[in-house]
Every structure is written in C-alpha cells, then in structure tokens.
C-alpha positions as CSV (number, residue, x, y, z in Angstrom):
1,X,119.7,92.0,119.4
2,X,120.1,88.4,118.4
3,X,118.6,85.3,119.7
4,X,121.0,84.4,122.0
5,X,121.1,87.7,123.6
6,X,117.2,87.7,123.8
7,X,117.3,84.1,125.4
8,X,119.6,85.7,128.1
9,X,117.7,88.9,128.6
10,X,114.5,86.4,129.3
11,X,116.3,83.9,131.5
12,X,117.4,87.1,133.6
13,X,114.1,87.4,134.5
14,X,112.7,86.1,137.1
15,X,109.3,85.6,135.5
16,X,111.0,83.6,132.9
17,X,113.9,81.9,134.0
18,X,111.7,78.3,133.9
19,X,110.0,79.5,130.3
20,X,111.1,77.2,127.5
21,X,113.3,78.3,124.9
22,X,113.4,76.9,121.6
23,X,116.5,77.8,119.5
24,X,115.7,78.0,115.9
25,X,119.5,77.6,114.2
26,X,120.8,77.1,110.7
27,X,124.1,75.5,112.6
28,X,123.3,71.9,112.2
29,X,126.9,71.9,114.4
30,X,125.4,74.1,117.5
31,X,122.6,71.6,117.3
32,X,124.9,68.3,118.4
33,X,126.5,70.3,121.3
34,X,125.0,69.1,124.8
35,X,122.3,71.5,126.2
36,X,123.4,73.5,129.0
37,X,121.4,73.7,131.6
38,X,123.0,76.9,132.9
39,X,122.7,78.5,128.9
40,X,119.9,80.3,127.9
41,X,117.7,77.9,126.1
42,X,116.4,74.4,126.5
43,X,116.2,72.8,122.9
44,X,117.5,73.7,119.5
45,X,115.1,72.6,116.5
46,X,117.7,73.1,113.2
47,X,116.3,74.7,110.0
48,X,115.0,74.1,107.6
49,X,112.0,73.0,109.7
50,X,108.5,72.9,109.7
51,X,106.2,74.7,112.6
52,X,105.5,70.9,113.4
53,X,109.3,70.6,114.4
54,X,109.1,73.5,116.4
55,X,105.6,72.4,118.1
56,X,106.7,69.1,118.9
57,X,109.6,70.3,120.6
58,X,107.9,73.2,122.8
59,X,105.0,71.3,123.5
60,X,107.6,68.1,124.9
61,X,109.4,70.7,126.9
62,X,105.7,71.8,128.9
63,X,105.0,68.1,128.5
64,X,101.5,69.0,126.6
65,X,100.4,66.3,124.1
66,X,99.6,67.4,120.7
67,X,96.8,65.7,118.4
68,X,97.4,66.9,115.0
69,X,95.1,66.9,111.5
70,X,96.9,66.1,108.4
71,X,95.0,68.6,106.4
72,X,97.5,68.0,103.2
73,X,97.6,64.4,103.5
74,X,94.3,64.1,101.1
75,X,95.8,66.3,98.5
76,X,99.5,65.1,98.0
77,X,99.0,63.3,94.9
78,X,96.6,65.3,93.1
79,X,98.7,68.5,94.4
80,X,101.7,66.7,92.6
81,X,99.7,66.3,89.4
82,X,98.5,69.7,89.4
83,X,101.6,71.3,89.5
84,X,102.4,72.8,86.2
85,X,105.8,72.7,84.4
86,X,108.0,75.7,85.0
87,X,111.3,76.4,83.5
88,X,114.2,75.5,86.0
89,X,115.7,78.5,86.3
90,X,112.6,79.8,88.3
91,X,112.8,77.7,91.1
92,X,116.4,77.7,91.7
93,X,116.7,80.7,94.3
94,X,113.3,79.7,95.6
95,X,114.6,76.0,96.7
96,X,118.0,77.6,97.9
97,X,116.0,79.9,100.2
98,X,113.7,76.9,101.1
99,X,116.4,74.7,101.7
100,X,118.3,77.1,104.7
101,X,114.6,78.1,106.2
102,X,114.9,81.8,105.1
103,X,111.0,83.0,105.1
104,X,111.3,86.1,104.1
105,X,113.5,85.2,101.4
106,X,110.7,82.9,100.4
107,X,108.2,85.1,100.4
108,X,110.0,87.9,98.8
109,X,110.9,85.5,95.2
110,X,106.7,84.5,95.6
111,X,105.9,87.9,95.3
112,X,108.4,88.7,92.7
113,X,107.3,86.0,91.0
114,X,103.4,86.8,91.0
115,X,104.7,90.5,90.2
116,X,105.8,89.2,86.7
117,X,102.7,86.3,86.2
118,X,105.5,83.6,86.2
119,X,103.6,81.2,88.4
120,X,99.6,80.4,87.9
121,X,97.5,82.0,91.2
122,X,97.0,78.1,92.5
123,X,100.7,77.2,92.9
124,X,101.4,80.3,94.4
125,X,98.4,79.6,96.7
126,X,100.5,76.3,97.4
127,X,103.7,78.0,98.1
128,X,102.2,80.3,100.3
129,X,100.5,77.7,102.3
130,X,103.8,76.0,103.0
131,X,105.2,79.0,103.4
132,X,102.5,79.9,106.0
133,X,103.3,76.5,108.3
134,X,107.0,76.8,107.6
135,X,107.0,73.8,105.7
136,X,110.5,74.5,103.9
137,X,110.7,70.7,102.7
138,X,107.3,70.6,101.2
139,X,108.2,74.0,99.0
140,X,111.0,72.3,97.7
141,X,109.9,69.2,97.1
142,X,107.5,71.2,95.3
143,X,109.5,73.1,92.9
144,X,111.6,69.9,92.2
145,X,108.2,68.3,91.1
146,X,108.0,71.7,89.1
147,X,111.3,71.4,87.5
148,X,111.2,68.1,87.2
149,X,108.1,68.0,85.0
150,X,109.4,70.7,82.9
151,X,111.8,69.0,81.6
C-alpha cells in the first residue's frame, strides 16, 4: 500500500475523515497542484524536508501554536570548524540521498561508513542527529563543508 492509498483507506473512515493528512512527496510538481478538498489529504510538505516542515504544517492544519528551541543554533560555527576533511568521494552518495529525503538511504551509507572507520565517531554522531530530525539540508550542507575542507 502506498500513501495515497493509505490517505484514502483513513478518510473512508468515519473516525478519520476530519484527521489531517500531510503528504510527504518527492514531486515538487504534485506539490503546486491545488488541494482538493474532496482528495485524501490536506497539505503536501515536498522533500527534502526537515521534521520542522512537517510540524509546522500539521500543527497549522489543528491550528496548535508551536514554540520551538534552537538546540543547534549555539553550535553551528564550532560544528563547522570541527568537521574534519574527508575525501570527496565519500560524501557523494551521502548528499545525493540527503538531497531527495531518502532516510534509510542515509542511514544505510552512515553505517557503511562507520562499518569501514571512514568517518570519526563525532561526525557520525552529527549525521545521525540530523538524520534523527530529518534535517536533509543540514547533512548536506554538512558534507559540502566536509568536502569542501578537503580540498
């Protein structure tokens, strides 16, 4: 079952037909089509996106106000300089994974990557903490800051 079949299986429901529904979509296209109010869902967040995007969006749909802590603003310029230099060929899958939203993809080059000692425990620490929030942009700003130092 795909999304779109799930979104109609819950709006079938009577217990659900006025739950939100946040389509998560890699189709920037589907995205700029008008909502229908008829369809199965009531938003589309586009990926890559960050649990933010997706929070913002449900939370404006139950009209709930969220207060959020920046817990990484502190750290993005000593997390920068911390990085260390890695060859760019390590990266490369990483940020093209990253950059479509594809988690498990993500997770599956981190481990690969700690598998063969590539990256230090810290960064992959970092990684896995975007990772975590589905932070895409952050990881690949990340490994462009990587790359980018390597060279």
């Amino acid at each position: 079952m795909d999304g779109w079949q799930l979104a109609q299986r819950l709006r079938a429901r009577p217990d659900h037909r006025a739950t939100p529904i946040v389509m998560v979509t890699g189709h920037a296209l589907e995205a700029r089509m008008p909502v229908d109010r008829e369809g199965p869902y009531d938003a589309f967040v586009v990926k890559p996106c960050s649990l933010r995007d997706v929070l913002v969006r449900l939370a404006d749909l139950m009209k709930i106000d969220l207060v959020f802590e920046d817990r990484h603003a502190a750290k993005t310029a000593p997390e920068a300089a911390a990085l260390p230099a890695i060859a760019p060929e390590i990266p490369t899958r990483l940020q093209g994974l990253a950059g479509i939203g594809h988690a498990a993809g993500v997770r599956r080059e981190l481990d690969a990557l700690e598998a063969a000692g590539l990256l230090d425990a810290a960064t992959l620490a970092r990684l896995r903490d975007r990772l975590a929030e589905f932070d895409m942009a952050r990881i690949v700003r990340l490994l462009r800051e990587m790359t980018r130092d390597a060279t």
